[in-house]
TORKOL-4160 file (C-alpha; in steps of 0.2 Angstrom, whole numbers, padded with zeros to 4 digits, m for minus):
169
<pt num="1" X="0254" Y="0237" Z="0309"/>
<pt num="2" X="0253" Y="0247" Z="0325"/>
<pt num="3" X="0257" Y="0240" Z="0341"/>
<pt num="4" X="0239" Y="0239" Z="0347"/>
<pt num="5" X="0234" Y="0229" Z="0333"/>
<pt num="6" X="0248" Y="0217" Z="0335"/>
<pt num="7" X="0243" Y="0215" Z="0354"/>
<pt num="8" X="0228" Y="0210" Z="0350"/>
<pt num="9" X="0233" Y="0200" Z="0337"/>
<pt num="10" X="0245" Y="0190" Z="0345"/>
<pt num="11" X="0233" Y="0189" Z="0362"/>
<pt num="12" X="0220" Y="0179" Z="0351"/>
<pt num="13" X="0232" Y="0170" Z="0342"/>
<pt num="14" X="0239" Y="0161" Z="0360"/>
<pt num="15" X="0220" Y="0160" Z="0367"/>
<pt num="16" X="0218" Y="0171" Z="0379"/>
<pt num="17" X="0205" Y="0183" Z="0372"/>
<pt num="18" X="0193" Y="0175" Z="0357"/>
<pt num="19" X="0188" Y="0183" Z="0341"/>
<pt num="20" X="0173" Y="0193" Z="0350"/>
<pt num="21" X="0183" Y="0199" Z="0362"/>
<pt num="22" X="0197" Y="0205" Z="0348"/>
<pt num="23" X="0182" Y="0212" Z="0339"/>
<pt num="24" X="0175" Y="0221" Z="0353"/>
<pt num="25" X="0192" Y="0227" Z="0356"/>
<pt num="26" X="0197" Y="0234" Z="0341"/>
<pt num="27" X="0202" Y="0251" Z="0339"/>
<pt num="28" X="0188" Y="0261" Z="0332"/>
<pt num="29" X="0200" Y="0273" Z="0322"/>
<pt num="30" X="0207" Y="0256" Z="0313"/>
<pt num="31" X="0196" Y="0249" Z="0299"/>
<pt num="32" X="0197" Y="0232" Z="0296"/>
<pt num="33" X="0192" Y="0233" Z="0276"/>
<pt num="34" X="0198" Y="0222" Z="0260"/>
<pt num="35" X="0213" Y="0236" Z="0259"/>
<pt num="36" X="0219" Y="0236" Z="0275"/>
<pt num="37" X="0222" Y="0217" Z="0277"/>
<pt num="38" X="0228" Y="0218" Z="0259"/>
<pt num="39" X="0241" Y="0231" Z="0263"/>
<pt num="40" X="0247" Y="0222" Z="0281"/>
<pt num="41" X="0251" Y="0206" Z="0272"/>
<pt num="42" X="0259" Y="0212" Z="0255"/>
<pt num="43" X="0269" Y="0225" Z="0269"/>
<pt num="44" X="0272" Y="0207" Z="0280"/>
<pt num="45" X="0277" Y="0197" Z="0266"/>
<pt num="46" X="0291" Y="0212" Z="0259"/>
<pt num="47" X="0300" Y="0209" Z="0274"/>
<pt num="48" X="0300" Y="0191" Z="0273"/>
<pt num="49" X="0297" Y="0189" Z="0292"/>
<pt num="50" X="0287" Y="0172" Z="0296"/>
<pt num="51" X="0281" Y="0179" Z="0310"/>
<pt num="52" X="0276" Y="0194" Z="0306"/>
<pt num="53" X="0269" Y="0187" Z="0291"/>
<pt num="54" X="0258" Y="0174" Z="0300"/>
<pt num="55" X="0250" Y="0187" Z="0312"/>
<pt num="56" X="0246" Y="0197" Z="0297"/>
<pt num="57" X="0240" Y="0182" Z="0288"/>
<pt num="58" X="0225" Y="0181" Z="0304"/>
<pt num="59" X="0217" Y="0200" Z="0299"/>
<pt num="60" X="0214" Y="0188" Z="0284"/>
<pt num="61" X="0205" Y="0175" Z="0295"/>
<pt num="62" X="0196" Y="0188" Z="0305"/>
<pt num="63" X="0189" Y="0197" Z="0288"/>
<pt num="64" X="0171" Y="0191" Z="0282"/>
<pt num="65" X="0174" Y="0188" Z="0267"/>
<pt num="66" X="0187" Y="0179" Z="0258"/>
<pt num="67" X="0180" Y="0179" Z="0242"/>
<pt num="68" X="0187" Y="0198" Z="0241"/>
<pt num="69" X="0204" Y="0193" Z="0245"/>
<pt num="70" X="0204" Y="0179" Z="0231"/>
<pt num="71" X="0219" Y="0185" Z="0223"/>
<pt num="72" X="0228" Y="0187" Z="0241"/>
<pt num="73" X="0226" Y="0168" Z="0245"/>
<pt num="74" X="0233" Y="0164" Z="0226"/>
<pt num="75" X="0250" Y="0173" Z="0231"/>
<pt num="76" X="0249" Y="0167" Z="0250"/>
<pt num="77" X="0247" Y="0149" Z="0242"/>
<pt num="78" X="0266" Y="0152" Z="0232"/>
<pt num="79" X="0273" Y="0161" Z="0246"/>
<pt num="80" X="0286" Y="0153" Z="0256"/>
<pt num="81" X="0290" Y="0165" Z="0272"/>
<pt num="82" X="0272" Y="0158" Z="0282"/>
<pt num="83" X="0263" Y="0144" Z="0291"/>
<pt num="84" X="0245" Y="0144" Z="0287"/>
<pt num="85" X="0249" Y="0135" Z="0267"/>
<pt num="86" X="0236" Y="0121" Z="0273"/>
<pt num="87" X="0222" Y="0135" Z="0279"/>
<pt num="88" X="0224" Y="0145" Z="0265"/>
<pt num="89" X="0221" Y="0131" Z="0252"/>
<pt num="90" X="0206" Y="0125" Z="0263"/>
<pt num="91" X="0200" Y="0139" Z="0260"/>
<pt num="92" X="0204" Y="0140" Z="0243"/>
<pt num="93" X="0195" Y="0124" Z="0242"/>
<pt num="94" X="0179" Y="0130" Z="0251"/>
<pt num="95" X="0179" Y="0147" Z="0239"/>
<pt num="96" X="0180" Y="0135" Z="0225"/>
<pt num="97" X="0182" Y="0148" Z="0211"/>
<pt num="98" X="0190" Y="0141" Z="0194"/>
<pt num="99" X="0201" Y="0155" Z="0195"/>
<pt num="100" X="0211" Y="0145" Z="0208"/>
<pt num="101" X="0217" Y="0132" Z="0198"/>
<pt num="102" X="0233" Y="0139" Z="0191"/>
<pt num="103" X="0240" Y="0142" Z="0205"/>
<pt num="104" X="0237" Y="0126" Z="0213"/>
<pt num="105" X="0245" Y="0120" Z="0196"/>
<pt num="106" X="0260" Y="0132" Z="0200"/>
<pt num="107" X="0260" Y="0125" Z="0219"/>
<pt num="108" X="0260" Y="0106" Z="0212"/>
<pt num="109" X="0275" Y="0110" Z="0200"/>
<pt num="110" X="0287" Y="0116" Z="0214"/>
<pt num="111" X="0284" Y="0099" Z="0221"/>
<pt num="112" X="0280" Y="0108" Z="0237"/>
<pt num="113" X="0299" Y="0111" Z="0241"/>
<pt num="114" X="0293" Y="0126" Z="0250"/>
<pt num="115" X="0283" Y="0118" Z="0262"/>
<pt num="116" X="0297" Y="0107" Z="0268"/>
<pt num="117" X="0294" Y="0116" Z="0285"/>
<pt num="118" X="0276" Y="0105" Z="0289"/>
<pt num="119" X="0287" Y="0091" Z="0292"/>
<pt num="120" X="0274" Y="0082" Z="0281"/>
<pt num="121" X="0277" Y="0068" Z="0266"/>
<pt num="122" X="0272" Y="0077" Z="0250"/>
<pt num="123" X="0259" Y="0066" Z="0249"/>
<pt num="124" X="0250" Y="0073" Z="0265"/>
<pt num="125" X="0251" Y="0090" Z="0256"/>
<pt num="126" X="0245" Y="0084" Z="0241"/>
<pt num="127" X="0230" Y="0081" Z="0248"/>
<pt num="128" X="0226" Y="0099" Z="0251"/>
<pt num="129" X="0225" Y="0101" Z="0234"/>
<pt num="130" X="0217" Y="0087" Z="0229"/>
<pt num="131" X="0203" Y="0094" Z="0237"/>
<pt num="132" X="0204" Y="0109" Z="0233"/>
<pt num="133" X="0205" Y="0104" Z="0213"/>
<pt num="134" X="0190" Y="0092" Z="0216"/>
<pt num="135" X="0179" Y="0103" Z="0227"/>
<pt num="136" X="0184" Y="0116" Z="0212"/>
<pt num="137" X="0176" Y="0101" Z="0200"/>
<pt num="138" X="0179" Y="0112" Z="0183"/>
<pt num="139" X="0186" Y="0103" Z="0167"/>
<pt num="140" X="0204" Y="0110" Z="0167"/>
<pt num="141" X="0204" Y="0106" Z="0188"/>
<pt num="142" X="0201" Y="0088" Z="0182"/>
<pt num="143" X="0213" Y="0089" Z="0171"/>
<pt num="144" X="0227" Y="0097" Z="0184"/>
<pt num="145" X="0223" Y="0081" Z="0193"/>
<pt num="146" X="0224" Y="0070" Z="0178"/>
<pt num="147" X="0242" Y="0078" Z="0174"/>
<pt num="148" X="0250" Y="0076" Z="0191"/>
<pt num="149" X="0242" Y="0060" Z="0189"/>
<pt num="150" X="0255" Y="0053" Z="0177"/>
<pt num="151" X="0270" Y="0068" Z="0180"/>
<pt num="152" X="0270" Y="0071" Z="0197"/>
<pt num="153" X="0282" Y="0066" Z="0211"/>
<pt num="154" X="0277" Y="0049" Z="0217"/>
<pt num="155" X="0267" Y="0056" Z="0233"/>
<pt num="156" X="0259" Y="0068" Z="0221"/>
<pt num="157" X="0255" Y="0056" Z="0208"/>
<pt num="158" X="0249" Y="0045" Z="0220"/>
<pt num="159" X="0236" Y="0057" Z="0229"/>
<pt num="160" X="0230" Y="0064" Z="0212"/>
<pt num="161" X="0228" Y="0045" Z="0207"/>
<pt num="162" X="0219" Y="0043" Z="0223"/>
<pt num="163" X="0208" Y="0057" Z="0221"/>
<pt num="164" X="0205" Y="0052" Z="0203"/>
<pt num="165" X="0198" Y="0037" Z="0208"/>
<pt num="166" X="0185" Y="0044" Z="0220"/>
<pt num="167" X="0180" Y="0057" Z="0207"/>
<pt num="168" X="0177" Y="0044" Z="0194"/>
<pt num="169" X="0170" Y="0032" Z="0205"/>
């Protein structure tokens, strides 16, 4: 990432331009497309900066459509070395794809050990994925729910339990 982009970047990211003013500002040699974004965060995440890794991350935000960069969320999701886990399941949640669910299944089995860094109970982060599986709504989503359910770390199994019982009324 060149240094205009990461002064733009980091201006939007502390307030003091918006994202239409970052738009507007954008260099026109620089084309914010699906590869781009792609190749600034897998570039971010090989050097296992958090910083440089979380202002990549918002090229993500910035792009219209997340749907393209489905597979991108799935490996942000199980990456350790960032701070936006919570906004990248939201919108993981809001995509709803069924393709999602294994890798919230692979996110629920590290017990979120990883995500130590939130400062938050794992009960807290369960929820994130609580939603995400039940906005997802599919058969084996359910079923992701019903396992952590019963196998889960007790603030899992709780929120999963919880979740449940919304579901099912």
């Amino acid at each position: 990432m060149d240094a205009r982009i990461k002064q733009l970047l980091t201006a939007y990211e502390l307030g003091t331009i918006t994202e239409d003013a970052l738009l507007a500002s954008w260099p026109p040699d620089v084309y914010l497309t699906k590869e781009y974004v792609e190749d600034e965060i897998s570039s971010a995440i090989a050097k296992l900066a958090p910083n440089e890794l979380d202002r990549s991350i918002r090229l993500l935000w910035i792009f219209d459509d997340h749907a393209q960069l489905l597979d991108l969320l799935h490996q942000l999701v199980l990456v350790p070395h960032h701070y936006q886990h919570q906004y990248i399941v939201r919108s993981l949640q809001l995509l709803g794809n069924p393709r999602s669910v294994p890798v919230l299944r692979t996110a629920l089995e590290t017990n979120f050990d990883y995500l130590a860094y939130t400062g938050s109970k794992r009960r807290v982060i369960a929820k994130w994925f609580s939603w995400a599986l039940h906005d997802i709504g599919t058969p084996e989503a359910i079923q992701t729910m019903r396992q952590f359910a019963e196998i889960g770390k007790k603030g899992i199994r709780k929120e999963m339990r919880y979740r449940l019982g919304k579901l099912e009324g």
